[in-house]
N, C-alpha and C positions, 0 to 999 in steps of 0.2 A: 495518327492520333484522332479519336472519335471523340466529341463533345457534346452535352446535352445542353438544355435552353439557359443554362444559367450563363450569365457572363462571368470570364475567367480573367480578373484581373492581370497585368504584368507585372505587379509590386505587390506586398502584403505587409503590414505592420505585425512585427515580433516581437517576443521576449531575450532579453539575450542577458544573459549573467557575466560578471570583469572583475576577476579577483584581482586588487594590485595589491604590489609590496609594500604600499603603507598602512596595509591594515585594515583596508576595508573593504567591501564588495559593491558595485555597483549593478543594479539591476534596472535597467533601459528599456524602453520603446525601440524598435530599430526599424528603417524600411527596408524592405529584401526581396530581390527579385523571385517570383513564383517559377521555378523550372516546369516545364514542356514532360510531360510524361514518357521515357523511354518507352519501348515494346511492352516491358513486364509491371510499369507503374501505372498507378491513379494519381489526377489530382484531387482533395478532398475540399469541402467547404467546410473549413470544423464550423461548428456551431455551440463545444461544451469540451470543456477540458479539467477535468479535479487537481485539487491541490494535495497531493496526499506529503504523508512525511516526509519520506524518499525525494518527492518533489522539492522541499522545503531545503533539503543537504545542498542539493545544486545550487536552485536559487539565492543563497545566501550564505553558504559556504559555511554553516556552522558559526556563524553570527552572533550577535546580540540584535535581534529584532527589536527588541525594547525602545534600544538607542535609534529606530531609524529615523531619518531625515530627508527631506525634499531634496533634489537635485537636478540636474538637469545634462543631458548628454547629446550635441548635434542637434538643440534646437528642440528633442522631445522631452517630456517629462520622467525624472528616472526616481531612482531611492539608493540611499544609500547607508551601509548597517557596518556597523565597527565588527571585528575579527580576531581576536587573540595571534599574538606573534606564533605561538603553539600551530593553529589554524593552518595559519597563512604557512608556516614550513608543511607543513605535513599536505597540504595540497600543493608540493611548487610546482607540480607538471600541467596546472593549469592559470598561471601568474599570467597574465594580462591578456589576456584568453577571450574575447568572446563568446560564451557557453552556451546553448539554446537550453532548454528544460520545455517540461512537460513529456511525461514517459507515458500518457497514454490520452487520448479524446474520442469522442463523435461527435461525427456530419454525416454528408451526402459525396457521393462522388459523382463529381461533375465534368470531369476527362480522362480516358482510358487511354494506355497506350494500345499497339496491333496486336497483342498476343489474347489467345482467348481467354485466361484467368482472366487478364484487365475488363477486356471488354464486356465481363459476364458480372461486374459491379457497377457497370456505367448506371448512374440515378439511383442505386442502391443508397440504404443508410447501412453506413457499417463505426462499427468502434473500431478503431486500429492500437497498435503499439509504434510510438514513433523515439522519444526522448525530445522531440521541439515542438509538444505540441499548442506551445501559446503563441500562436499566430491566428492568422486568417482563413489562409491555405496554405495546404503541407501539399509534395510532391512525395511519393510512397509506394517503397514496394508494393505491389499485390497482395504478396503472403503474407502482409503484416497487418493486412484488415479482415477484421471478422462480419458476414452482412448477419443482419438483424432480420429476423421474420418481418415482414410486410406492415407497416404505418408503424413501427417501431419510432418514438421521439430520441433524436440524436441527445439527449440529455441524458435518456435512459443509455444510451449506447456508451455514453462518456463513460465510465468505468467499467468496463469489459472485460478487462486484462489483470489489475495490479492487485485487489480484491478479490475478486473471484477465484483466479487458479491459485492466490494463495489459499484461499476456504478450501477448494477442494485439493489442493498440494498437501495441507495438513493432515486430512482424513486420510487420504492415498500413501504419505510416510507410514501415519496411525499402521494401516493396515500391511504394509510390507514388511516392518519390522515385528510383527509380531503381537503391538499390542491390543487394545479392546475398546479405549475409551481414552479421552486427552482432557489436558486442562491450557485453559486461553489464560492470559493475565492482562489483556484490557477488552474485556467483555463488552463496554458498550461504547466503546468504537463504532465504525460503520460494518467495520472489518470482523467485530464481535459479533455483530447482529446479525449480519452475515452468517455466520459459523453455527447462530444458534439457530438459522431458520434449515440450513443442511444438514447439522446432524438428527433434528427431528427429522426429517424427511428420509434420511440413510440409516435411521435408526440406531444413533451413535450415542454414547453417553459422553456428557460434556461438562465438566467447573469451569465455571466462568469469575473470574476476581475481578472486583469492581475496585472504586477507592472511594462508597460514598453511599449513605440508605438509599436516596432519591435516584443512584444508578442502578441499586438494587432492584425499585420498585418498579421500574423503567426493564428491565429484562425480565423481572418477575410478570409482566404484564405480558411481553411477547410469549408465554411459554416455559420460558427457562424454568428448570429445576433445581436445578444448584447452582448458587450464586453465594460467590462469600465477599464482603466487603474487609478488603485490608486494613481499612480503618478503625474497625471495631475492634474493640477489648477481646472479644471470643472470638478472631479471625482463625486463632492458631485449631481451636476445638472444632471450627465451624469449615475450614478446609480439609482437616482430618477424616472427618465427620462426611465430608462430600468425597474425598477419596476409598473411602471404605465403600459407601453406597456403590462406588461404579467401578472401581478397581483399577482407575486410570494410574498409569505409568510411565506415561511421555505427557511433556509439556512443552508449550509454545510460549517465548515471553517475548514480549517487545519492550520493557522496560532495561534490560541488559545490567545496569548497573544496581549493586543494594542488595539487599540480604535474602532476595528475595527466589531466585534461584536455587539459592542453597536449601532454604525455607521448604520448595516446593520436593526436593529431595530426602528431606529430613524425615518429612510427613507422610513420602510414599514408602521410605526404610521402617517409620513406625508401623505401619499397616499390613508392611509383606512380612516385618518380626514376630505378628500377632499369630499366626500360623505358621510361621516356619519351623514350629516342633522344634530339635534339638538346640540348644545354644551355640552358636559359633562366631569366633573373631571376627574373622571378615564378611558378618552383617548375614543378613536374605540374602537366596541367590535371584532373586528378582530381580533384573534387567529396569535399570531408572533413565529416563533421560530425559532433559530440558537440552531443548533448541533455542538460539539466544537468535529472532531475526528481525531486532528493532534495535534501538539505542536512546530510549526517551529519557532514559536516567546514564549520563554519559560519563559516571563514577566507575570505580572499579567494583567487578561482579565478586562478592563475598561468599566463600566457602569454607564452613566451619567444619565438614568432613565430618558429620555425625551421620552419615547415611551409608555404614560399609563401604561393599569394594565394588559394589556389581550396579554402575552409574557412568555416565557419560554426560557430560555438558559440550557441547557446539554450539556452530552458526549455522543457518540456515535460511539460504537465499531462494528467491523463486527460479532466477535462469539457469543455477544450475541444476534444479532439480528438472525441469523442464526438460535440458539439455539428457538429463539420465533415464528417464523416461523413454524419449523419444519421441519423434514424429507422429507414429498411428496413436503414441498414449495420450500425447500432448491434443491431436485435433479431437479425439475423445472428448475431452475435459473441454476445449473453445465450441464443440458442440452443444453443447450442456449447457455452458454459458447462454449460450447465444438462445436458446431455446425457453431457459427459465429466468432471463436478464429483467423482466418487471416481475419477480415474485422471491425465488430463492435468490435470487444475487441483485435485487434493488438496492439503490443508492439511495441517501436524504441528504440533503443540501442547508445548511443554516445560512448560506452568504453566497450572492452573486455577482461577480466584477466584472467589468471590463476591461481590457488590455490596459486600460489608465488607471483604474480601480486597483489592478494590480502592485502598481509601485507608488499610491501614495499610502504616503506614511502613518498613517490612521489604519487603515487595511490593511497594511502589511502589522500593525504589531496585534491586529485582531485576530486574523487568519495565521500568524505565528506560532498563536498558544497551544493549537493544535486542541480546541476545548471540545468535548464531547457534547455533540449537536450542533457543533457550528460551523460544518467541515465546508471549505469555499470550493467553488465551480467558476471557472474563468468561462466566459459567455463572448468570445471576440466580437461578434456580430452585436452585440447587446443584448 
């Protein structure tokens, strides 16, 4: 093992998640020894770790964040968030569990192990994918960090991975299946802004659904062309209206539950009927589909079947597309990343914690809401 000038602690302060069976979750400070880097690992210094939603399932088990409260576990400061008996069954393979969370961050790597992958990151800044990355220092494959071109800020590095190949996973589906143009349904997201700085650049045509004018005006300002707000009286004419314009026929939702799926099917069977010449039963033969790969609305997904026969609703995760892809397609796309990470795939940050920031209970029902523009960055170091 090779080491550069920083000092490499033997302990590091973590995050660690504890579902119990009475219904609640506890999310703790913990101390944890920092492991020695095998042949093929780095140690990393995070320095920036995001909260994204995903993050928020682990962390709290599908909670009620509302309810949280101070607590305390071994002496550190923890929180702790009530759990539906629902919850708590349907995760019992992790009932008293200590959990790590955090699925992706940047720092520096400040220990390699002997193999030359490792050693060719030593003092690198890279974003990695870990799933624990709210600690101090991680111990990590090699192949799981990506290095950043040269003075890159480990903030920017912090979301590398969960954001970006999902932007470019959706374009990449977009185009293998066939169709032209997609529609997003939380536009101004981080993950929205994202999308709409790629498809100008790929030259994609994109609706974006908001739930608000002032998120309208707010993506109207980056660029966007079509943006419909759900909440408006004329959503239904004004998403019609924007599917005609680009002839999108796949969509991406992260709301999962509500009518809103069915909605975005309905609109695209109105617009492929408009042309489809002949009358027939079973609808356009236009190929529809919504990928359901969020859960912000945790109600059942409604389908009123008014969109023919020739539609498809799924799920739609990043590892396993990643996984289908493969390896040459996958580093393709972590290239890209890594290459346009302050411009197409920047991040904006509304809130910054610390590993203590994280579990009091003020913060935690802030960074909960998951409120557009106020997405948190855990900062270990401060």
């Amino acid at each position: 093992m090779t080491n550069d000038s920083h000092a490499i602690p033997e302990e590091t302060l973590e995050l660690r998640s504890t579902l119990g069976d009475d219904g609640t979750v506890t999310v703790a400070l913990h101390r944890a020894d920092v492991a020695p880097p095998g042949p093929e690992e780095v140690t990393v210094r995070i320095d920036a770790a995001p909260i994204n939603p995903s993050d928020l399932g682990m962390l709290f088990a599908a909670g009620g964040v509302a309810a949280a409260t101070a607590a305390e576990l071994d002496g550190l400061p923890a929180v702790r968030v009530p759990v539906s008996g629902a919850a708590v069954a349907n995760q019992a393979g992790r009932l008293g569990k200590a959990m790590p969370a955090g699925n992706e961050g940047g720092g520096t790597v400040v220990a390699a192990g002997s193999s030359e992958e490792a050693q060719a990151l030593l003092g690198k800044v890279v974003g990695f994918l870990s799933g624990n990355a709210y600690a101090e220092y991680r111990t990590l494959p090699a192949s799981s960090c990506l290095v950043m071109p040269e003075g890159t800020d480990p903030v920017d590095a912090a979301a590398a991975f969960v954001n970006p190949l999902t932007a470019l996973g959706m374009v990449e589906t977009m185009r293998s299946e066939g169709h032209t143009a997609l529609v997003h349904t939380v536009g101004a997201s981080n993950l929205g802004q994202m999308l709409i700085r790629l498809c100008r650049a790929d030259g994609v045509d994109l609706v974006n659904i908001v739930r608000s004018p002032q998120q309208v005006e707010l993506l109207r300002g980056q660029g966007a062309e079509h943006v419909c707000d759900s909440s408006a009286a004329s959503f239904l004419d004004d998403l019609t209206d924007a599917l005609r314009a680009t002839g999108a026929t796949i969509a991406f939702d992260a709301i999962g539950g509500g009518e809103l799926a069915g909605t975005l099917l309905s609109r695209m069977e109105k617009v492929a009927s408009e042309s489809a010449g002949e009358f027939s039963r079973y609808g356009s033969g236009t190929s529809k589909q919504v990928y359901i790969y969020g859960g912000l609305d945790r109600g059942p997904t409604v389908l009123r079947r008014d969109f023919g026969m020739s539609w498809s609703v799924g799920g739609w995760l990043l590892t396993p597309f990643l996984s289908a892809l493969g390896s040459e397609g996958a580093d393709r796309l972590r290239r890209r990343v890594a290459d346009e990470i302050t411009t197409t795939f920047a991040s904006s940050y509304g809130q910054r914690l610390s590993l203590a920031d994280a579990v009091d209970p003020d913060q935690v029902r802030r960074y909960g809401r998951i409120a557009t523009g106020d997405k948190a960055l855990v900062t270990p170091h401060g």
